[in-house]
Backbone as CSV, one residue per row, in Angstrom:
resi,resn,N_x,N_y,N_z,CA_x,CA_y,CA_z,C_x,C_y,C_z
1,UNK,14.743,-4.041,16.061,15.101,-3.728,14.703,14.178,-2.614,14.189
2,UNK,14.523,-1.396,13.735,13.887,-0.281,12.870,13.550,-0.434,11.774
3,UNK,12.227,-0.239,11.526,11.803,-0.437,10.541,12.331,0.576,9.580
4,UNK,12.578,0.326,7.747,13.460,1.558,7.226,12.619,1.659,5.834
5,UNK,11.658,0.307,5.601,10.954,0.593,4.696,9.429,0.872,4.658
6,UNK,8.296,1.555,4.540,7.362,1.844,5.107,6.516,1.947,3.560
7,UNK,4.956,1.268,3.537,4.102,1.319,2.340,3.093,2.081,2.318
8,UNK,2.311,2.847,2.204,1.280,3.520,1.937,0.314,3.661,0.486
9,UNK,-0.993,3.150,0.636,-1.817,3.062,-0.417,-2.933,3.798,-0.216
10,UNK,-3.094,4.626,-1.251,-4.156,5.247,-1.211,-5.199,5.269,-2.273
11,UNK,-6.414,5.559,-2.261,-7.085,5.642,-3.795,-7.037,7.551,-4.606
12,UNK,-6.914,7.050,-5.964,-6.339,8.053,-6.289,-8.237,9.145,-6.495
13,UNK,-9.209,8.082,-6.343,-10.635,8.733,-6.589,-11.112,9.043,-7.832
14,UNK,-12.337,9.460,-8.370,-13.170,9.386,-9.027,-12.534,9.526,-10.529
15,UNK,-12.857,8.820,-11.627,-11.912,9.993,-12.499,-10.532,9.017,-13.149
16,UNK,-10.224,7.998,-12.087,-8.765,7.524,-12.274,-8.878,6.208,-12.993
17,UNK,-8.256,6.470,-14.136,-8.338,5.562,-14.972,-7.758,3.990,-14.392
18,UNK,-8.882,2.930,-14.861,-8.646,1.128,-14.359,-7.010,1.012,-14.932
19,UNK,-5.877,0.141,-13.658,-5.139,0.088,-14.391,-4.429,0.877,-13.757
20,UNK,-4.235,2.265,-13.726,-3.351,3.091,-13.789,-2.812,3.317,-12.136
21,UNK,-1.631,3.152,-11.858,-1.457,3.574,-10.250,-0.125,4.977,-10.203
22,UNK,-0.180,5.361,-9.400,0.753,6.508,-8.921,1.669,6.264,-7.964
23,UNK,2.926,6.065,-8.503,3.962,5.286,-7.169,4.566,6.671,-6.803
24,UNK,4.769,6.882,-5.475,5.783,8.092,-5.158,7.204,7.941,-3.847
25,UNK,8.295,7.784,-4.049,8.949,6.834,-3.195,9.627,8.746,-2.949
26,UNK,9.286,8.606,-0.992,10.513,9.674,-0.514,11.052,9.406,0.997
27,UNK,11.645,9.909,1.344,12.659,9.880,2.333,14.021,9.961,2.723
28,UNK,14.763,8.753,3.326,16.532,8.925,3.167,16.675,7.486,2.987
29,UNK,17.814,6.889,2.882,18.273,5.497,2.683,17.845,4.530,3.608
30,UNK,18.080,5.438,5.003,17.577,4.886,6.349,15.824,4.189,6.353
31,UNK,15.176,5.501,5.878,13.836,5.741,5.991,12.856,5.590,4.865
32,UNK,12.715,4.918,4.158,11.915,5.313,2.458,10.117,5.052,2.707
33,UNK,9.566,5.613,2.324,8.088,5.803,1.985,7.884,5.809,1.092
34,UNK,7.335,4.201,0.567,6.559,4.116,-1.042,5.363,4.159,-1.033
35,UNK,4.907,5.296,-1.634,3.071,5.831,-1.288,2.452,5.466,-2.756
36,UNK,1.410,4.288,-2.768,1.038,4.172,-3.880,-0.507,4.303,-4.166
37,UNK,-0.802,5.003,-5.155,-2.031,5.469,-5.686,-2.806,4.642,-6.458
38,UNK,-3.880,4.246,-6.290,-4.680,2.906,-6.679,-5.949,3.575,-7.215
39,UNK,-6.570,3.169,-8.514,-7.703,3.712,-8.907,-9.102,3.388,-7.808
40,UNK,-8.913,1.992,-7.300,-9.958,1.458,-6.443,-9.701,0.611,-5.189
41,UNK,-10.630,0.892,-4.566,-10.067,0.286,-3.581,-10.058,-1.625,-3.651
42,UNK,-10.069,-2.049,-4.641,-10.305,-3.524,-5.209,-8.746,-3.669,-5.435
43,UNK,-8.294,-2.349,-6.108,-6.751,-2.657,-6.291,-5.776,-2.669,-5.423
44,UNK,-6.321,-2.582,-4.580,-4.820,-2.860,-3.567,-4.805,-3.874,-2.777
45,UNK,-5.004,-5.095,-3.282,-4.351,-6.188,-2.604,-3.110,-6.573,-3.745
46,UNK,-3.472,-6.147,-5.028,-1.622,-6.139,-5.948,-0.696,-5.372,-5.789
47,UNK,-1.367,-4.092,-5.247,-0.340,-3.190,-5.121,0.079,-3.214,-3.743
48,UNK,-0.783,-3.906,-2.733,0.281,-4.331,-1.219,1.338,-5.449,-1.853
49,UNK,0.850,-6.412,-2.764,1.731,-7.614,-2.531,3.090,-6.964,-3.527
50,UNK,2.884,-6.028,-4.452,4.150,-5.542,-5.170,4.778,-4.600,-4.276
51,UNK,3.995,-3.955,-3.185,5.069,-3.411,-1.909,5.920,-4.548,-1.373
52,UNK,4.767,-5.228,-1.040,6.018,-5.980,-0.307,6.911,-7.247,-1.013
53,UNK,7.315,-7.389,-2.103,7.811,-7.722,-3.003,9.389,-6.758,-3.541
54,UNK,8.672,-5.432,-3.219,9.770,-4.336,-3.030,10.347,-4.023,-2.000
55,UNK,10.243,-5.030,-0.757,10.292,-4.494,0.495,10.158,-4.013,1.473
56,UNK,8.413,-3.252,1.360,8.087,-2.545,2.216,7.977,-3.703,3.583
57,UNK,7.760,-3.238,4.961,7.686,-3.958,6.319,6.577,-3.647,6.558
58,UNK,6.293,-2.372,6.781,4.231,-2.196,7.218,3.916,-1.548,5.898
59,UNK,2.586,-1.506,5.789,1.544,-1.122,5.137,0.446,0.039,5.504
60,UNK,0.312,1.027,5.349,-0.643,1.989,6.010,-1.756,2.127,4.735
61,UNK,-2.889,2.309,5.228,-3.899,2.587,4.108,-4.902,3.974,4.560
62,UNK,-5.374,4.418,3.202,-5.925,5.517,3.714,-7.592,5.254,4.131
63,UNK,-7.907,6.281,4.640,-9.795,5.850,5.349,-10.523,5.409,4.010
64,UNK,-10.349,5.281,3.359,-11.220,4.672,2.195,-11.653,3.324,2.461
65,UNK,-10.656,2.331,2.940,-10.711,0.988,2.897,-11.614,0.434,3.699
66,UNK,-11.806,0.909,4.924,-12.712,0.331,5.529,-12.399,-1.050,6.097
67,UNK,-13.647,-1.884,6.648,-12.971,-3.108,7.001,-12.703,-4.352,6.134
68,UNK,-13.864,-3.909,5.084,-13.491,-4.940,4.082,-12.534,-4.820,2.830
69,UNK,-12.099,-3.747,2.685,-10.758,-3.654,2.141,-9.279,-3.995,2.856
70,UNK,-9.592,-3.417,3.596,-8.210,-3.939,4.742,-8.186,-4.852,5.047
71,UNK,-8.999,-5.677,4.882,-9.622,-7.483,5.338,-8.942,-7.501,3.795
72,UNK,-8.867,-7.387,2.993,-8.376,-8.002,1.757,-6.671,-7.699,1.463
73,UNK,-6.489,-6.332,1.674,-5.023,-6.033,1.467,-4.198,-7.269,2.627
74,UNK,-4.825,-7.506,4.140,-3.925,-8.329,4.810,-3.891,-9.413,4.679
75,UNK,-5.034,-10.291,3.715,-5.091,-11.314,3.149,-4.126,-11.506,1.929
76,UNK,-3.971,-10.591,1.410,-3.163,-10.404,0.189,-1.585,-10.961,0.575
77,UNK,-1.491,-9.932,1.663,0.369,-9.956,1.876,0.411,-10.889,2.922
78,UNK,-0.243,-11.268,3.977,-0.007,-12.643,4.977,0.299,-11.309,6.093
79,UNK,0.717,-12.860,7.262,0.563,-11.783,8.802,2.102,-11.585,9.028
80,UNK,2.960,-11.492,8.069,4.253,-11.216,8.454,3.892,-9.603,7.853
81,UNK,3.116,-8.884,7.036,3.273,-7.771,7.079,2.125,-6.929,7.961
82,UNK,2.570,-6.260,8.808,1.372,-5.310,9.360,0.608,-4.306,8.757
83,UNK,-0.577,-4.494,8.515,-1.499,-3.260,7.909,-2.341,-2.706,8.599
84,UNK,-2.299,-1.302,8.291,-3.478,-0.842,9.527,-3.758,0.352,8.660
């Protein structure tokens, strides 16, 4: 089975107001990429679980997270979603 929905979180960095995230959804019907912008890296274990709430199947995060963020986003969503 192909995966058709795909998540991406990133931090939006210094500057970015608590609170505030940046959703950007592109691709085709087949394929969609919801890339979401997080003030900290604390915030994205809500904004994985509202991906996948929206559907996303994996999760990609950017080098910010490290191991103990990514230790939290996959705690967040459980081991049915893959994060890396």
């Amino acid at each position: 089975m192909a995966l058709t929905r795909w998540g991406f979180i990133y931090t939006l960095g210094p500057g970015a107001a608590a609170g505030a995230n940046r959703v950007d959804v592109v691709g085709s019907p087949g394929c969609v990429l919801v890339a979401v912008g997080v003030p900290a890296v604390d915030d994205a274990p809500a904004a994985a679980r509202a991906l996948v709430a929206d559907g996303v199947e994996v999760i990609g995060l950017d080098g910010a997270f490290g191991a103990p963020g990514t230790a939290a986003v996959i705690a967040a969503v459980g081991a049915d979603v893959p994060v890396g």
